[in-house]
C-alpha positions as CSV (number, residue, x, y, z in Angstrom):
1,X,-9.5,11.4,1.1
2,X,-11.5,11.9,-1.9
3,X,-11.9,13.8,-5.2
4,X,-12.9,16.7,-2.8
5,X,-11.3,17.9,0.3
6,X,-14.9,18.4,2.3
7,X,-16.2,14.9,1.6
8,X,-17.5,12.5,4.6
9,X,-16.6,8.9,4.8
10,X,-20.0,6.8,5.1
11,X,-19.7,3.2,4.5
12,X,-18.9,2.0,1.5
13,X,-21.5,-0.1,-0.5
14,X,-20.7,-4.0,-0.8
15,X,-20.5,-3.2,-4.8
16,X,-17.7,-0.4,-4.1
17,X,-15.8,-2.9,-1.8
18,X,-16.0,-5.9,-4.1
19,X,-14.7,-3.7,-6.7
20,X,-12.0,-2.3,-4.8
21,X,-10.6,-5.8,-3.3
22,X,-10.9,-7.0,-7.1
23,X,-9.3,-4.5,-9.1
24,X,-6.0,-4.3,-6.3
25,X,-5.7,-7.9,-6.5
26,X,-6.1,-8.1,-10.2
27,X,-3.5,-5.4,-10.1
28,X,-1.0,-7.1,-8.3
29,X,-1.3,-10.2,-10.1
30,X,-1.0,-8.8,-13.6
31,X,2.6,-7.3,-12.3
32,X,3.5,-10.0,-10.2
33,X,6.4,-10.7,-13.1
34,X,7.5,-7.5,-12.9
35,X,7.4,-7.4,-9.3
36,X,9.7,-10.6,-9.4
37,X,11.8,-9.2,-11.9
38,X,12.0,-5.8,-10.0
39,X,13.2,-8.3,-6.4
40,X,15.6,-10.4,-8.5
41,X,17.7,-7.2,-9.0
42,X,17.9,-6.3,-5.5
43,X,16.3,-9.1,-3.5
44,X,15.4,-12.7,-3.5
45,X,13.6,-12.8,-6.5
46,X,10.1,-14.1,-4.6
47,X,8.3,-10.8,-4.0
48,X,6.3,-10.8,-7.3
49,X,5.5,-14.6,-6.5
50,X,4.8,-13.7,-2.5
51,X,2.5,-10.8,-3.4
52,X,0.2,-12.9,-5.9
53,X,0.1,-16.0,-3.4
54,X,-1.4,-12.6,-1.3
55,X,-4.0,-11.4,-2.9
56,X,-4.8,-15.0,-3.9
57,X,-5.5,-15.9,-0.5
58,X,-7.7,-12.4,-0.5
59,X,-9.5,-12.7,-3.4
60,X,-10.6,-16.5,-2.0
61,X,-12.3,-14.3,0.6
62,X,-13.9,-11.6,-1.1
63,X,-17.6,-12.7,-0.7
64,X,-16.9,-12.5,3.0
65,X,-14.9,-9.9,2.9
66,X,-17.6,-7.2,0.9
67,X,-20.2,-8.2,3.5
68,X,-18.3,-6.1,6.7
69,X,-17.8,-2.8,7.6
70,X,-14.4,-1.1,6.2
71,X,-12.5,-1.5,9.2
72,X,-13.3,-5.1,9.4
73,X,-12.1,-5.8,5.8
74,X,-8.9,-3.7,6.4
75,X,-8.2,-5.8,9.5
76,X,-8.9,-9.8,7.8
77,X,-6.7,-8.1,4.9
78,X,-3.6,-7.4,7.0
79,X,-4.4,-10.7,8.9
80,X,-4.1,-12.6,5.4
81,X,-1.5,-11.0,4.3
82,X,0.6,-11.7,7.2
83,X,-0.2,-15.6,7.2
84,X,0.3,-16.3,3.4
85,X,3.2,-13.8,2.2
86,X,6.8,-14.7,2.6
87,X,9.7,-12.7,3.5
88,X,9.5,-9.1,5.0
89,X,6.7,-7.7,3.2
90,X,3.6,-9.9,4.7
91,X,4.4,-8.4,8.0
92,X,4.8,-4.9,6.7
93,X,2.2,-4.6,4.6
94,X,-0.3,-6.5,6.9
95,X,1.1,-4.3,9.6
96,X,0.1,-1.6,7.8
97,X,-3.3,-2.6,6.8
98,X,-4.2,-4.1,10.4
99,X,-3.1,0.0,12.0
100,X,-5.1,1.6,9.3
101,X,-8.3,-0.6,10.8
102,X,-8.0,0.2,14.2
103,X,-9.1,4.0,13.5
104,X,-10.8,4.0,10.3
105,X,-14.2,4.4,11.5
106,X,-13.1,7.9,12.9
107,X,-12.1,9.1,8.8
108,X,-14.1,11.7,8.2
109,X,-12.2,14.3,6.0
110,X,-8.6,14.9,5.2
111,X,-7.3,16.0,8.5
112,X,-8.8,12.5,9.8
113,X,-7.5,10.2,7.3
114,X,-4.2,12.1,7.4
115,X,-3.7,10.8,11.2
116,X,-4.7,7.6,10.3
117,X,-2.5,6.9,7.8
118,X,0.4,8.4,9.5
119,X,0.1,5.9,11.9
120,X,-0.2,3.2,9.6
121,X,3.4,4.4,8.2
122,X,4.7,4.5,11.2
123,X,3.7,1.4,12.3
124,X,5.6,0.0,9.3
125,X,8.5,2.2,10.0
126,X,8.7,0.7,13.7
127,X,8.0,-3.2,12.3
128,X,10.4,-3.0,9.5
129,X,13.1,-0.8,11.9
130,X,13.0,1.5,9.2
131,X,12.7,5.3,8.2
132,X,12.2,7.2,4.6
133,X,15.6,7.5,2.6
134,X,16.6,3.5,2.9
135,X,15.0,2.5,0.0
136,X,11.6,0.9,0.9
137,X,8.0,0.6,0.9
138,X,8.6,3.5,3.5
139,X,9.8,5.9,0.9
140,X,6.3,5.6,-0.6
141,X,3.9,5.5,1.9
142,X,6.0,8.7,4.1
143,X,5.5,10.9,1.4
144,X,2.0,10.5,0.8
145,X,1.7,10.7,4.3
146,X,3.4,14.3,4.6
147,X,0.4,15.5,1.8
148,X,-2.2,14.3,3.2
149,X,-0.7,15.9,6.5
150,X,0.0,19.5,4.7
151,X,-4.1,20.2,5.0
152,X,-4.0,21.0,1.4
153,X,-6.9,20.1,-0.9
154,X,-5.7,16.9,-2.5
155,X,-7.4,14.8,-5.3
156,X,-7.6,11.0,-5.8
157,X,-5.5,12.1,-9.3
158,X,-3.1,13.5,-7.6
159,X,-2.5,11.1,-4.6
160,X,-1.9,8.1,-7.3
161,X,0.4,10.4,-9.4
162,X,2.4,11.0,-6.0
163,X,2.6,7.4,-5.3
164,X,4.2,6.8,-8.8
165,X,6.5,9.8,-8.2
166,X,7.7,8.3,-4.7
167,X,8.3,5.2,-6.2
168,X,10.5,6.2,-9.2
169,X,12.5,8.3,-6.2
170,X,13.8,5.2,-5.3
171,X,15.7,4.2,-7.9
172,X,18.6,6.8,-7.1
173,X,18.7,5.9,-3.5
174,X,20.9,3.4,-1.8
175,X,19.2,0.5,-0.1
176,X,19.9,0.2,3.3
177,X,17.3,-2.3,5.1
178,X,17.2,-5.8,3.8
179,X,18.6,-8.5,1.4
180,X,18.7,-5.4,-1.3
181,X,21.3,-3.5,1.5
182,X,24.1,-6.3,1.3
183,X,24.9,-4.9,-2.4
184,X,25.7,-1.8,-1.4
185,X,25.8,0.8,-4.1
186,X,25.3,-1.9,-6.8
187,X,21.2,-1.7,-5.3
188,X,21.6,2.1,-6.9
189,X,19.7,2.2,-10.0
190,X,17.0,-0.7,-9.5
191,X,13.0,0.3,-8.2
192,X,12.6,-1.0,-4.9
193,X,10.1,-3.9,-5.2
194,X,7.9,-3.1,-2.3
195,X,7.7,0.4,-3.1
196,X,6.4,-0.5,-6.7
197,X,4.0,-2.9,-4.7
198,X,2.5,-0.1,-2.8
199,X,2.4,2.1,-5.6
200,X,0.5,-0.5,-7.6
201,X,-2.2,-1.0,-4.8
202,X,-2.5,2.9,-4.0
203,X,-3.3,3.5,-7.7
204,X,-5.7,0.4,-7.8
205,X,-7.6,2.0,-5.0
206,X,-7.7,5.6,-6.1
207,X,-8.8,4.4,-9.8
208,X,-12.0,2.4,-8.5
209,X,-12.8,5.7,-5.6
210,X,-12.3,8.4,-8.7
211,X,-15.2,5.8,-10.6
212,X,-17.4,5.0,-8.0
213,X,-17.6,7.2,-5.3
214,X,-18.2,10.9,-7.3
């Protein structure tokens, strides 16, 4: 995806990528308070602190990292973030990252991406044992899939402003996967940690691609 719904997907310059891996770990670590206030509602109370050790571990990387091709850096990311994040979301969000790399090459438009990413969330979905309405990161990630999947002309605006919407729809919901589902309807109310995590990142990206790549 892109600001336009006919653009290709060439490599992206070392530049672009350094900026990219920078400003969604930055990101994450200037929330990581709020993420762990966010987890100590519903959860553990580590995610924010799981999250930064994260991107921590990727930003250690990031001179090797800007120096591959896109699928490459997607893969080492999901790798990292399985190895140095706690809990359930280094698996799912290094799942995710890791399925993304395996076809990325192939994204050239819309339709492309679209098929990539769905199988990103469904990889998730099938690693977490998990499906949209459960209050998780899968309540973010399906519904940007499903518009990316309607064909319609979407813009790098409007996929971060979708993410934020998708994330806030969690709040009413009733957790049903995890620590957050052994309270029951007292996890009604509280923003799902991971699903502000992914929000976070989407944004991050679609702020430097709506700079850089015009």
């Amino acid at each position: 995806m892109s600001q336009h719904s006919d653009a290709s997907f060439p490599d992206l310059s070392a530049a672009i990528k350094r900026r990219l891996i920078e400003h969604v770990c930055e990101t994450i670590e200037e929330h990581a308070e709020e993420l762990t206030r966010l987890d100590k509602a519903v959860g553990d109370g580590d995610h924010g602190i799981n999250m930064s050790r994260g991107v921590r571990a990727i930003s250690a990387e990031t001179e090797q990292l800007v120096q591959l091709e896109t699928p490459r850096i997607l893969q080492r990311i999901g790798m990292i973030l399985v190895m140095n994040i706690g809990g359930a979301a280094g698996p799912i969000f290094g799942t995710f990252f890791m399925t993304l790399a395996k076809d990325f090459r192939t994204a050239r438009d819309q339709a492309s991406l679209a098929q990539i990413f769905e199988a990103g969330v469904e990889s998730v979905c099938a690693r977490g044992k998990s499906r949209p309405g459960q209050k998780t990161v899968i309540d973010v990630l399906a519904p940007l899939s499903g518009l990316l999947l309607s064909g319609k002309p979407l813009s790098l605006a409007a996929f971060s402003e979708a993410a934020s919407a998708a994330a806030k729809a969690t709040i009413p919901l009733q957790a049903q996967r995890g620590r957050a589902s052994f309270l029951g309807t007292r996890s009604i109310g509280h923003l799902d940690p991971g699903a502000r995590s992914a929000e976070l990142m989407i944004k991050a990206v679609c702020s430097v691609l709506a700079k850089e790549c015009k």
